[in-house]
C-alpha positions as CSV (number, residue, x, y, z in Angstrom):
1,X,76.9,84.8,85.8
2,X,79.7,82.9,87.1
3,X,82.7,83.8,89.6
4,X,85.2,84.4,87.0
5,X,83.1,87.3,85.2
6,X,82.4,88.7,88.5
7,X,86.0,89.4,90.0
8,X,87.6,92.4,89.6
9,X,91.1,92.7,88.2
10,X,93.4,94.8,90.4
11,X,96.9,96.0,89.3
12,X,100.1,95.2,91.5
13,X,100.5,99.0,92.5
14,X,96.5,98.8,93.7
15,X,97.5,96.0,96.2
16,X,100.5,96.9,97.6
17,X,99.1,100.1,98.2
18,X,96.3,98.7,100.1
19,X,98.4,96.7,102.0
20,X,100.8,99.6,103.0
21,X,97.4,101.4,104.6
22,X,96.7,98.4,106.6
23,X,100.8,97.7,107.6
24,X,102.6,100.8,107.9
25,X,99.7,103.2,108.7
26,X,97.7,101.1,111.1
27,X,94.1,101.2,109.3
28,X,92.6,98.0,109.9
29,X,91.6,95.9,107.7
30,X,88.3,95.8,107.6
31,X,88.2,99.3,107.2
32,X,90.2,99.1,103.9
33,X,88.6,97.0,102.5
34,X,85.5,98.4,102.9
35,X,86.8,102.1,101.6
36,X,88.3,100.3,98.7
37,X,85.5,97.7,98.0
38,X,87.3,94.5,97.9
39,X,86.9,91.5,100.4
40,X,88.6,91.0,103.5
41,X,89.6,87.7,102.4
42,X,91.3,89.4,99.3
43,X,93.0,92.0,101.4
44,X,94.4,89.2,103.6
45,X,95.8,87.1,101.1
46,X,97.1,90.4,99.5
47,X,99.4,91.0,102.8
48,X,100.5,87.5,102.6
49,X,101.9,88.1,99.4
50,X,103.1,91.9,99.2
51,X,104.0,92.0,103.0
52,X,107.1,89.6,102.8
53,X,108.4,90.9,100.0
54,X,108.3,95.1,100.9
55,X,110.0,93.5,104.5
56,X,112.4,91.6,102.7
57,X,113.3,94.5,100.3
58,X,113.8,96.9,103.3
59,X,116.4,94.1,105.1
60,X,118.4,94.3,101.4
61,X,117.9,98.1,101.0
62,X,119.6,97.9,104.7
63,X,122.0,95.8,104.3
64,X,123.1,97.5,101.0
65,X,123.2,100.9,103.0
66,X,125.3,99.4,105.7
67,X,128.2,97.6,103.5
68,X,128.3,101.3,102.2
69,X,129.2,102.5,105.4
70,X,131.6,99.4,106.0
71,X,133.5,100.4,102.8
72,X,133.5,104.1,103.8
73,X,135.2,103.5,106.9
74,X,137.2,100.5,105.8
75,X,138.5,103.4,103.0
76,X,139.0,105.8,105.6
77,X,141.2,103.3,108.1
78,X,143.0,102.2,105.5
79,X,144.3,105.7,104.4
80,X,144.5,106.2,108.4
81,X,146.8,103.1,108.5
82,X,148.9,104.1,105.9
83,X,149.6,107.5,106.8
84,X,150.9,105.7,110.8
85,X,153.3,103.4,108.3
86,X,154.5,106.6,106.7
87,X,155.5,108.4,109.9
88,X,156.8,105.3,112.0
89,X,159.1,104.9,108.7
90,X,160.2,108.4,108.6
91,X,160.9,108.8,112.8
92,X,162.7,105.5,112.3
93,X,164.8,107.3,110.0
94,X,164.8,110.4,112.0
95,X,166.1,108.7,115.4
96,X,168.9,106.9,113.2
């Protein structure tokens, strides 16, 4: 029989899920592997590939939140600025 027919296929969701055990819950690898029945070696190259790209998501997915926040308060200093241009304009009058 030769390698090809032996491998098994596994679907994105598969790996990435075995790599979140051994990443963000602390199961080793080994261990994994073993409970799942694919190599080591596979598992490894698995984290190679998925790991970079969940860490990479999470700095956008951060990012994104934070320019949120930036707007939010930008909004809210704005109004904040406009109200003080209001007022100065209206004592100016005032004191006239």
């Amino acid at each position: 029989m030769s390698t090809n027919a032996m491998q098994k296929r596994f679907s994105e969701e598969f790996k990435i899920e075995a790599v979140r055990q051994t990443t963000e819950r602390g199961h080793k690898v080994a261990d994994v592997a073993a409970r799942l029945g694919v190599s080591t070696w596979s598992l490894y190259q698995w984290r190679k590939q998925y790991a970079g790209d969940e860490g990479a998501r999470r700095d956008v997915n951060e990012q994104s939140q934070e320019v949120r926040r930036l707007k939010a308060e930008l909004r809210r200093v704005t109004e904040e600025r406009d109200i003080l241009k209001k007022a100065a304009a209206y004592f100016a009058k005032q004191s006239q």
